[in-house]
N, CA, C and O atoms as a DFTB+ gen file, in Angstrom:
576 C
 N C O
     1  1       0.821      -1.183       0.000
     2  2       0.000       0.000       0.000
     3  2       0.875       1.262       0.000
     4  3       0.704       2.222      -0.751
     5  1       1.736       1.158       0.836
     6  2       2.638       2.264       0.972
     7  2       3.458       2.514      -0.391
     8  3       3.383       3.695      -0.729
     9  1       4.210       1.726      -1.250
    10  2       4.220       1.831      -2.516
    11  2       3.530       2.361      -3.313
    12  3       4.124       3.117      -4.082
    13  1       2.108       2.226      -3.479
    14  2       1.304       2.453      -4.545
    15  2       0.913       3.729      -4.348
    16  3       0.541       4.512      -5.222
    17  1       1.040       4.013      -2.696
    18  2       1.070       5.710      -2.443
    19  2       1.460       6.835      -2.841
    20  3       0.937       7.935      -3.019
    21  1       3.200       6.061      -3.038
    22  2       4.502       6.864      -2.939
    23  2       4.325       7.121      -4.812
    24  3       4.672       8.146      -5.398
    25  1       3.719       5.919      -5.444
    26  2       3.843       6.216      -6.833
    27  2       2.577       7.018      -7.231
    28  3       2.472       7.533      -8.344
    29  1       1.938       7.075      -6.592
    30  2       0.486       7.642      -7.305
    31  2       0.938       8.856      -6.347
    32  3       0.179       9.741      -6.742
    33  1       1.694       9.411      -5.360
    34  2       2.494      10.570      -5.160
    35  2       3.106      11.550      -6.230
    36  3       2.803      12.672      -6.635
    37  1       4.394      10.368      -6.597
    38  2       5.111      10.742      -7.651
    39  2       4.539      10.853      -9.256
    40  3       5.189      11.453     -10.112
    41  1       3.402      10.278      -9.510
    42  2       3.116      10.860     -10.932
    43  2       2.421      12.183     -10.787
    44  3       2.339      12.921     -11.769
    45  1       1.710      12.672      -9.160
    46  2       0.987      13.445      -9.225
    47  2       1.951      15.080      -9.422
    48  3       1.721      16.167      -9.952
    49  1       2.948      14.538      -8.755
    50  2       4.327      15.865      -8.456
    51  2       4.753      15.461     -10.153
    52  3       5.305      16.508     -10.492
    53  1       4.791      14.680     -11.185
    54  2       5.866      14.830     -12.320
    55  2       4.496      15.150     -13.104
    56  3       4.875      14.785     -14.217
    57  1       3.335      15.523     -13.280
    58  2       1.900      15.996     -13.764
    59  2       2.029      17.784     -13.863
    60  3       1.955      18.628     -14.755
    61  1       2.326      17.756     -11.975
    62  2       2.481      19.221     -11.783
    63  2       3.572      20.444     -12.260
    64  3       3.511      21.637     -12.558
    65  1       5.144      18.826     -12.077
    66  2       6.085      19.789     -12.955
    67  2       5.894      20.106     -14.425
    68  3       6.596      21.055     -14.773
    69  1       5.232      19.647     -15.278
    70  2       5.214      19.549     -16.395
    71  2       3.892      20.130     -17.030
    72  3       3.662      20.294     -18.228
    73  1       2.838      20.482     -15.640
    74  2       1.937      21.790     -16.416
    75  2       2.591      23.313     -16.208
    76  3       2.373      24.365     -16.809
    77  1       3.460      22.994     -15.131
    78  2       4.377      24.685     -14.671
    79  2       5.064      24.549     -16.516
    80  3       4.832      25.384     -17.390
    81  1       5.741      23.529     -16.660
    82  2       6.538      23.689     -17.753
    83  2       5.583      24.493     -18.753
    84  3       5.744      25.673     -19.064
    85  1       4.685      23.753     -19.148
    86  2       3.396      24.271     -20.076
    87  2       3.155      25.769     -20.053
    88  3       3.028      26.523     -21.018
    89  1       3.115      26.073     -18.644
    90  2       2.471      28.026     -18.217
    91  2       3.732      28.137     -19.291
    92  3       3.747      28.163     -20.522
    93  1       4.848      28.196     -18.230
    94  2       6.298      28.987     -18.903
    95  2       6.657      29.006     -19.780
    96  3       7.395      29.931     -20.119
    97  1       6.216      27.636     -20.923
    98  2       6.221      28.105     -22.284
    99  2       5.820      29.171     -22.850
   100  3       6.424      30.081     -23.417
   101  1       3.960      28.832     -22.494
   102  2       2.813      29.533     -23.033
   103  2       3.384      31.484     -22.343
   104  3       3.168      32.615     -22.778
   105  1       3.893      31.119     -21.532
   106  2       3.894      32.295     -21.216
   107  2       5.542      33.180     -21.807
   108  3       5.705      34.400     -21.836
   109  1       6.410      32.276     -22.155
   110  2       7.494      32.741     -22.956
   111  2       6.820      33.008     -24.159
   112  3       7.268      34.062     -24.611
   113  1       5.873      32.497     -24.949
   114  2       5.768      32.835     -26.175
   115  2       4.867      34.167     -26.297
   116  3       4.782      34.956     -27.238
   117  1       4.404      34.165     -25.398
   118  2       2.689      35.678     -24.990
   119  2       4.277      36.759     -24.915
   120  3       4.230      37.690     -25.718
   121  1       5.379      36.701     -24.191
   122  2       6.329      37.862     -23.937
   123  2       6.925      37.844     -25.249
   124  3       6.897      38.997     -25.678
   125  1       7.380      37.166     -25.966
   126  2       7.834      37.559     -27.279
   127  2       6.555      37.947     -27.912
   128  3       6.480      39.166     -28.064
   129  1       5.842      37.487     -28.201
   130  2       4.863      38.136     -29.170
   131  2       4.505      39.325     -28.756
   132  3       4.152      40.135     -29.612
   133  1       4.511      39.849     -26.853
   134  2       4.326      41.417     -27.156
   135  2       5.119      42.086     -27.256
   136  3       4.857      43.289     -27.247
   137  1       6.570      41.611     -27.411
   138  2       7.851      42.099     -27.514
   139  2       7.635      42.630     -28.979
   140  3       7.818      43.820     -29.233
   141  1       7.212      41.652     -30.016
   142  2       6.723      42.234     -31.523
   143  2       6.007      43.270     -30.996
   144  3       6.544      44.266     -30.512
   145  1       4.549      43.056     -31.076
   146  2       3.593      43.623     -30.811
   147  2       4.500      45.000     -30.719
   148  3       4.802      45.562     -31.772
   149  1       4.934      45.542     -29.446
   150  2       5.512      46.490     -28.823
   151  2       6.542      47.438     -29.888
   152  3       6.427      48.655     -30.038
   153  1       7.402      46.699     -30.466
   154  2       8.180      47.258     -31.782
   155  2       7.545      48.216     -33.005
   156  3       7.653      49.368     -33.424
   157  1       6.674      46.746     -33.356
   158  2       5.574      47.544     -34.219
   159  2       4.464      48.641     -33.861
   160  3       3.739      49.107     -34.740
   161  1       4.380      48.999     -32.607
   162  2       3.603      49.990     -31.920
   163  2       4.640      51.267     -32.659
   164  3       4.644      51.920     -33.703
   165  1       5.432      51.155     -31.483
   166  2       6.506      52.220     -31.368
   167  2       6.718      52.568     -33.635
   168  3       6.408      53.567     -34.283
   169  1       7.180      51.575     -33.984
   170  2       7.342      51.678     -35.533
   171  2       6.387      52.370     -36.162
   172  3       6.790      53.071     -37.090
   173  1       5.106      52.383     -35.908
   174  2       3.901      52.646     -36.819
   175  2       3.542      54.140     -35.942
   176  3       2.735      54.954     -36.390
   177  1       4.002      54.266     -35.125
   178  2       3.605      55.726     -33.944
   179  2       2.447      55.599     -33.458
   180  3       1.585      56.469     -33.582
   181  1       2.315      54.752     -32.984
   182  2       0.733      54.014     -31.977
   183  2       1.171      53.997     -30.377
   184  3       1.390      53.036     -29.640
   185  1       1.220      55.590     -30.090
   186  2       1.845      55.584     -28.654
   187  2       1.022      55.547     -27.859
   188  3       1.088      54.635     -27.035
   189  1       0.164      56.297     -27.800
   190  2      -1.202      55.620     -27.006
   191  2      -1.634      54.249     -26.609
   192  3      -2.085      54.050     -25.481
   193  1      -1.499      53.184     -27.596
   194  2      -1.656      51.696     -27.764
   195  2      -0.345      51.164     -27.346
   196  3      -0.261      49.937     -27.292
   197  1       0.838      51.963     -27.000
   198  2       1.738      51.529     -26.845
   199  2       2.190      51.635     -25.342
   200  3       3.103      50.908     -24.950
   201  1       1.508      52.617     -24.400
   202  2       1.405      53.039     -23.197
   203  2       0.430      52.527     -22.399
   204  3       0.256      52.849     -21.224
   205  1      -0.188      51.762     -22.992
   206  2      -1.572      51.040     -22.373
   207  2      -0.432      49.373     -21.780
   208  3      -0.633      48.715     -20.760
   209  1       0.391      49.194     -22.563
   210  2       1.082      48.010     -22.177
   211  2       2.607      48.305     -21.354
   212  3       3.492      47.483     -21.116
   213  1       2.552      50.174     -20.929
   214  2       3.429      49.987     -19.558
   215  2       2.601      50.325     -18.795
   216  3       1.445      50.719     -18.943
   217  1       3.675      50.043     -17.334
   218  2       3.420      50.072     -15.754
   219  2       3.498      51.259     -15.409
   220  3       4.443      52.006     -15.662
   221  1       2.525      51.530     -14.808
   222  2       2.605      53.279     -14.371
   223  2       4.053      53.405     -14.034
   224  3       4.674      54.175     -14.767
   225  1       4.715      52.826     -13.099
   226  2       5.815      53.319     -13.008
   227  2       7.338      52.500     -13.853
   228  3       8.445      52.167     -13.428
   229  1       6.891      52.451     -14.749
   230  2       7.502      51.715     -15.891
   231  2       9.063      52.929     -15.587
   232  3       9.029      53.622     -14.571
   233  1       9.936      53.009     -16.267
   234  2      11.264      53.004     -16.091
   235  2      12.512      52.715     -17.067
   236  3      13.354      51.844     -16.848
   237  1      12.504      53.552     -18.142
   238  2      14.163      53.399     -19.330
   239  2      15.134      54.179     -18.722
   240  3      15.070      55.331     -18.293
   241  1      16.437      53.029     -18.762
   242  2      17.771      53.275     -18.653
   243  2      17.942      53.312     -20.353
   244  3      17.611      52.481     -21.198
   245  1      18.564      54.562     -20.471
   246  2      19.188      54.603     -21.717
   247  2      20.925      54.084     -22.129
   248  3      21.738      54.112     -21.205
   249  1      21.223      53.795     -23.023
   250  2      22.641      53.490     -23.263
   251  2      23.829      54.777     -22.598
   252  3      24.871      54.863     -21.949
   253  1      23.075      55.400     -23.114
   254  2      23.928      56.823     -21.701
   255  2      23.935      56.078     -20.068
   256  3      24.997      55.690     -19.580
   257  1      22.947      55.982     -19.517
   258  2      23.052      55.573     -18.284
   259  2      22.064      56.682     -17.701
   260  3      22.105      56.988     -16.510
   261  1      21.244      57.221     -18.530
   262  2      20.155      58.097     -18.386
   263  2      19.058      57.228     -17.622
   264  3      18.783      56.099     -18.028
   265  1      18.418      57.804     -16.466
   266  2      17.281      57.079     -15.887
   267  2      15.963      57.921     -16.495
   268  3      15.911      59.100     -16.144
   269  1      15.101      57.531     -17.201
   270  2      13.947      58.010     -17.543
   271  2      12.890      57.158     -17.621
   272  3      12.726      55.984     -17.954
   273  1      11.921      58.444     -17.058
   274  2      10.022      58.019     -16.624
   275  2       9.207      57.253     -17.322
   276  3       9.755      56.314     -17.899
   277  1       8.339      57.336     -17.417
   278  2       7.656      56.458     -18.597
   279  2       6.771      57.863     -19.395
   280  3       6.556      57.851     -20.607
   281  1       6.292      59.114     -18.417
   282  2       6.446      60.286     -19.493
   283  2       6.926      60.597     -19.929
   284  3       6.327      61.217     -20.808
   285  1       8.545      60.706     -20.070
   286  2       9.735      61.453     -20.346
   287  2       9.969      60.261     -21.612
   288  3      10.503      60.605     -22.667
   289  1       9.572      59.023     -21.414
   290  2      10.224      57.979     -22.063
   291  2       9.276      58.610     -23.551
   292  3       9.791      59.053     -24.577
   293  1       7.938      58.490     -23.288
   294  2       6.690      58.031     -24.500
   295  2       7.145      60.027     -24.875
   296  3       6.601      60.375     -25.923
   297  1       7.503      60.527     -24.584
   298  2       7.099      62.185     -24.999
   299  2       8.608      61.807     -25.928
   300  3       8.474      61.828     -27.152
   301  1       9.882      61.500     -25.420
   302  2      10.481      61.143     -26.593
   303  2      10.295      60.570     -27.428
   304  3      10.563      61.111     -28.501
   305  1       9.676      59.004     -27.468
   306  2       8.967      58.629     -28.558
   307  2       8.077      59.703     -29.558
   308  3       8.161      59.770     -30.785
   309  1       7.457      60.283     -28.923
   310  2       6.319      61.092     -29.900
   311  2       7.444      62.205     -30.636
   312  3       7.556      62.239     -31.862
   313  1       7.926      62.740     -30.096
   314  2       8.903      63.502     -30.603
   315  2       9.606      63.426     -31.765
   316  3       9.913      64.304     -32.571
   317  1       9.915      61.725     -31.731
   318  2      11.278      60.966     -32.949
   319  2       9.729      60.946     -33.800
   320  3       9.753      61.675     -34.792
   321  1       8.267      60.158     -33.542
   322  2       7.514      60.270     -34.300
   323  2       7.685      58.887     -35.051
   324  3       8.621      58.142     -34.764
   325  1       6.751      58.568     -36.023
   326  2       6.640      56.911     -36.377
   327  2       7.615      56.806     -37.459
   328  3       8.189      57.745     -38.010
   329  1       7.752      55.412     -37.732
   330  2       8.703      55.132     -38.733
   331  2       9.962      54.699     -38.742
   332  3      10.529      54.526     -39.821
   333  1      10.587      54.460     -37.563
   334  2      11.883      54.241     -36.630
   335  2      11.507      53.062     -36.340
   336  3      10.699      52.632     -35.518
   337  1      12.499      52.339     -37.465
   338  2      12.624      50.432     -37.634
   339  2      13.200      50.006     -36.329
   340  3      13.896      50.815     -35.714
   341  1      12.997      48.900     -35.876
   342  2      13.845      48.554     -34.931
   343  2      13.416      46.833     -34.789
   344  3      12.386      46.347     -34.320
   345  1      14.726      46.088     -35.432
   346  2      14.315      44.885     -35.314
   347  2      15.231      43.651     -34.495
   348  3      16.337      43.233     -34.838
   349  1      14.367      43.189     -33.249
   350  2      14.864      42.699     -32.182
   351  2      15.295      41.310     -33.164
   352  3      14.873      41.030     -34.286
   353  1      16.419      40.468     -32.195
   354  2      16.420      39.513     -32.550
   355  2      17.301      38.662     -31.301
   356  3      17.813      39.676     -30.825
   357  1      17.686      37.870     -30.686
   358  2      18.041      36.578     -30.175
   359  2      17.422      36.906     -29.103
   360  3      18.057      37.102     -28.067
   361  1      15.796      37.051     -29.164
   362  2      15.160      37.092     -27.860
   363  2      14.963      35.906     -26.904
   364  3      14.390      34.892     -27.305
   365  1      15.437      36.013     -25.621
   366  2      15.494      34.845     -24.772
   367  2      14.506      35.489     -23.610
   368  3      14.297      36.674     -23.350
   369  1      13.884      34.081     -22.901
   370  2      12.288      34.748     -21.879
   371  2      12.704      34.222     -20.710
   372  3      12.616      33.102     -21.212
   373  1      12.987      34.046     -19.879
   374  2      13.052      33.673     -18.563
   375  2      11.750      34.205     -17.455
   376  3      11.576      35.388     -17.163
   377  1      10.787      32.892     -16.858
   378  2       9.736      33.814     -16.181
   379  2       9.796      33.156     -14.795
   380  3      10.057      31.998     -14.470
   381  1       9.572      33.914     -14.294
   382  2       9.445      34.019     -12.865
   383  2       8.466      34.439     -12.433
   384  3       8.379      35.636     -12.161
   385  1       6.970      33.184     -12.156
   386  2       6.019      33.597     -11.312
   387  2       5.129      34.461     -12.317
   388  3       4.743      33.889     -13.336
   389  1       4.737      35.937     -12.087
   390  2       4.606      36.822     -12.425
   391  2       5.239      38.102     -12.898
   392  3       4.762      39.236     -12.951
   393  1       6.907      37.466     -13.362
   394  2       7.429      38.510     -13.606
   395  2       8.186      37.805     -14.796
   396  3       8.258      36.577     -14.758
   397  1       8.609      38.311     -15.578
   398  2       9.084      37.441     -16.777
   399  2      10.739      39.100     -16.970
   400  3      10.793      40.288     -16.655
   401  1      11.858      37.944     -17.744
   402  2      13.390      39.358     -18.339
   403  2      13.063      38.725     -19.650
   404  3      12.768      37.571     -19.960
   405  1      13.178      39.602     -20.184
   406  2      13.043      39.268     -22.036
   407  2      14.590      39.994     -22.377
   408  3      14.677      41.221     -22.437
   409  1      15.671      39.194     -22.570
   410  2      16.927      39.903     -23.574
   411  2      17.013      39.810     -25.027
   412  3      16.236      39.024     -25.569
   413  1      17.710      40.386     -25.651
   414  2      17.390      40.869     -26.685
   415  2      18.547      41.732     -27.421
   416  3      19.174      42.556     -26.756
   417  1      18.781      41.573     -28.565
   418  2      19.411      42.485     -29.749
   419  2      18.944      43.133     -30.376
   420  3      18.599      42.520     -31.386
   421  1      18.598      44.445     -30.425
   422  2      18.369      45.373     -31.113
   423  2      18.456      46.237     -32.270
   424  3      18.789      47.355     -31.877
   425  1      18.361      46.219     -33.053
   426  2      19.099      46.842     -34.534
   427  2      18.053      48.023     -35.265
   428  3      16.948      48.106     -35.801
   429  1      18.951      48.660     -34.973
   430  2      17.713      50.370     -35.520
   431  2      17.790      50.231     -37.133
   432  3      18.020      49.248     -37.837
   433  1      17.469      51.787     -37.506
   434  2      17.450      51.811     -39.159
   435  2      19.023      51.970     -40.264
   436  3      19.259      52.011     -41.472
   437  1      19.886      52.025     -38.845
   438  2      20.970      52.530     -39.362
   439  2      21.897      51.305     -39.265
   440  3      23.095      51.535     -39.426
   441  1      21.562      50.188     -39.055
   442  2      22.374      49.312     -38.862
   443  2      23.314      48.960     -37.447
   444  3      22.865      49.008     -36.302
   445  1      24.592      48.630     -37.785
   446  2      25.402      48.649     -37.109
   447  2      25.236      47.236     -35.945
   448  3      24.464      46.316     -36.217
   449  1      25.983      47.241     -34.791
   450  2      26.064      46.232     -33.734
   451  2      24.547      46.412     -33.412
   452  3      23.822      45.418     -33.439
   453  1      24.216      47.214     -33.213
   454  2      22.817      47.530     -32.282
   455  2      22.789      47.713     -30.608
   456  3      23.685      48.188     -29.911
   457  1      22.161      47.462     -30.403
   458  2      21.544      47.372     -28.659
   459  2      21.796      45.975     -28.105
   460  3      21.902      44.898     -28.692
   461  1      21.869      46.319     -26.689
   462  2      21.657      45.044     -26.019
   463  2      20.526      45.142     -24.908
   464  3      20.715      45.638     -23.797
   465  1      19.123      44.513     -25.428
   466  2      17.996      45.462     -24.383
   467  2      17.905      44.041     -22.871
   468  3      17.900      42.810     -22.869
   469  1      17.866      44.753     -22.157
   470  2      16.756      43.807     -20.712
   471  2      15.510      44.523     -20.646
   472  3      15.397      45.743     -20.524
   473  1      14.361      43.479     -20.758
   474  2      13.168      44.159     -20.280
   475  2      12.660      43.265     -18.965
   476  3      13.220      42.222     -18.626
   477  1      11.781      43.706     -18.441
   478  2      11.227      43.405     -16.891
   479  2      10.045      43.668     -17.356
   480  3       9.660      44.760     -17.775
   481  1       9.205      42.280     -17.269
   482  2       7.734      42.525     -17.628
   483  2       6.813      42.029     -16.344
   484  3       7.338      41.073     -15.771
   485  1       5.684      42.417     -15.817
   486  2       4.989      41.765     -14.453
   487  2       3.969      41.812     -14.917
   488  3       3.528      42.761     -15.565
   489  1       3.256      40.511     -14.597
   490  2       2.001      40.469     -14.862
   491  2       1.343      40.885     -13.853
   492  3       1.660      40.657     -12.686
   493  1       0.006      41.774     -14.357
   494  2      -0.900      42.252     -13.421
   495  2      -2.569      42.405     -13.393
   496  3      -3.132      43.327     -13.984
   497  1      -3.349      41.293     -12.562
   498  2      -4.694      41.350     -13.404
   499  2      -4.593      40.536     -14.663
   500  3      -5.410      40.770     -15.554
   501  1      -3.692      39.615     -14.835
   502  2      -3.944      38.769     -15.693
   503  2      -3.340      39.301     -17.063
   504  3      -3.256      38.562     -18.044
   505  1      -2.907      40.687     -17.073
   506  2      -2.547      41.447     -17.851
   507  2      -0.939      41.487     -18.254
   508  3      -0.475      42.306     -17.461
   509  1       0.244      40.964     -19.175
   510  2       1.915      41.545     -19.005
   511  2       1.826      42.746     -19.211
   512  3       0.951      43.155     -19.974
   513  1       2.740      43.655     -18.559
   514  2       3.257      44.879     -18.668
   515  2       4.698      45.457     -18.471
   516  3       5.438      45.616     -17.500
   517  1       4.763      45.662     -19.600
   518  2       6.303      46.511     -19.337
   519  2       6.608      47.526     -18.242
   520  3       6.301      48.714     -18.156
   521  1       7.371      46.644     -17.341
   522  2       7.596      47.336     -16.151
   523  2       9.193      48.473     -16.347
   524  3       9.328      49.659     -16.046
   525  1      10.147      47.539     -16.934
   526  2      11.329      48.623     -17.356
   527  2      12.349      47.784     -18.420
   528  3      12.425      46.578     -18.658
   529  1      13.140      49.008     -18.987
   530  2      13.971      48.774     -20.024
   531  2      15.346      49.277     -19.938
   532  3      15.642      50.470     -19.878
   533  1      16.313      48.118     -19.936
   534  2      17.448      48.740     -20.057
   535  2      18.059      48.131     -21.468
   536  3      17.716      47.100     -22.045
   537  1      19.428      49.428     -21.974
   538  2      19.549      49.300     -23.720
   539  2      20.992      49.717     -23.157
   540  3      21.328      50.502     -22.271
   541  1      21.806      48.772     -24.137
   542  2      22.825      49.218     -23.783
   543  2      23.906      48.546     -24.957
   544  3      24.333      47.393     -25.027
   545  1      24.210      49.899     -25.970
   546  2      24.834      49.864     -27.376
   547  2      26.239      48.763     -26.959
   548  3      27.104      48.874     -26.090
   549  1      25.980      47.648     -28.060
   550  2      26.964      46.853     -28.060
   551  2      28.070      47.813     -29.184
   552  3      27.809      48.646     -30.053
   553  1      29.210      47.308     -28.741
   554  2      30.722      47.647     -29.237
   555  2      30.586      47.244     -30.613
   556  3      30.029      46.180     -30.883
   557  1      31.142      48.159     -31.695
   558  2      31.204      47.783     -32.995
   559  2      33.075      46.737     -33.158
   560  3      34.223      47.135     -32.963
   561  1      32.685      45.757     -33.463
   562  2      33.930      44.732     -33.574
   563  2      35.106      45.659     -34.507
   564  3      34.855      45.782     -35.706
   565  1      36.104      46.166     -34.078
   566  2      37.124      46.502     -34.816
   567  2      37.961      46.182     -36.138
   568  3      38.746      45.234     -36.082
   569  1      37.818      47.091     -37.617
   570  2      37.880      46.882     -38.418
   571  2      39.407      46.142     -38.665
   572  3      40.201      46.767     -37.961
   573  1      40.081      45.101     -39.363
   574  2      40.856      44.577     -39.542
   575  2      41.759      45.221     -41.200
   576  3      42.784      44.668     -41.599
């Protein structure tokens, strides 16, 4: 009896690890897709639609080492105005609970190395939100 316990224990714990696995997928793939989502906001000048998916107290570190608001952030956006390509690429999701880091390579319209972004996303109300962003210009490899 005590056997059949310990095993009908253990499939119930290797059931449970493997629907967590399931969320953290499902939920790595929901953070990249608003990681798109989010690009193409900013790209098309949909700042409004694009501020609905930060955290009031959302938060950009710029490649300067500039700390800026999430007003200060979106009023620069509106400023540069739509049309400013920016296409992420070796996005990796790591989630935690309710909080998910999305890293990332960055590449504007001008080419070059690009960015190296961290984002901090928390879910809230069932809702992800960009909580903060840090960017930080990778080194152009030295010409030979």
């Amino acid at each position: 009896m005590r056997i059949l316990c310990c095993g009908v224990m253990a499939l119930l714990l290797l059931g449970s690890v493997n629907a967590q696995g399931r969320d953290a997928s499902r939920d790595t793939e929901t953070i990249i897709a608003l990681e798109l989502e989010l690009t193409g906001l900013l790209e098309r000048g949909a700042f409004d639609e694009y501020a609905r998916h930060l955290a009031p107290d959302y938060a950009l570190t710029t490649p300067q080492g500039e700390l800026i608001s999430r007003d200060q952030a979106l009023a620069s956006w509106r400023a540069r105005g739509p049309g400013y390509k920016m296409t992420p690429s070796q996005m990796h999701v790591r989630i935690y609970g309710n909080a998910a880091i999305l890293t990332a390579r960055v590449v504007g319209p001008n080419g070059g190395a690009g960015d190296r972004i961290t984002k901090t996303f928390v879910r809230a109300h069932g809702k992800w939100l960009l909580a903060a962003l840090h960017s930080s210009q990778i080194a152009e490899e030295p010409r030979r």
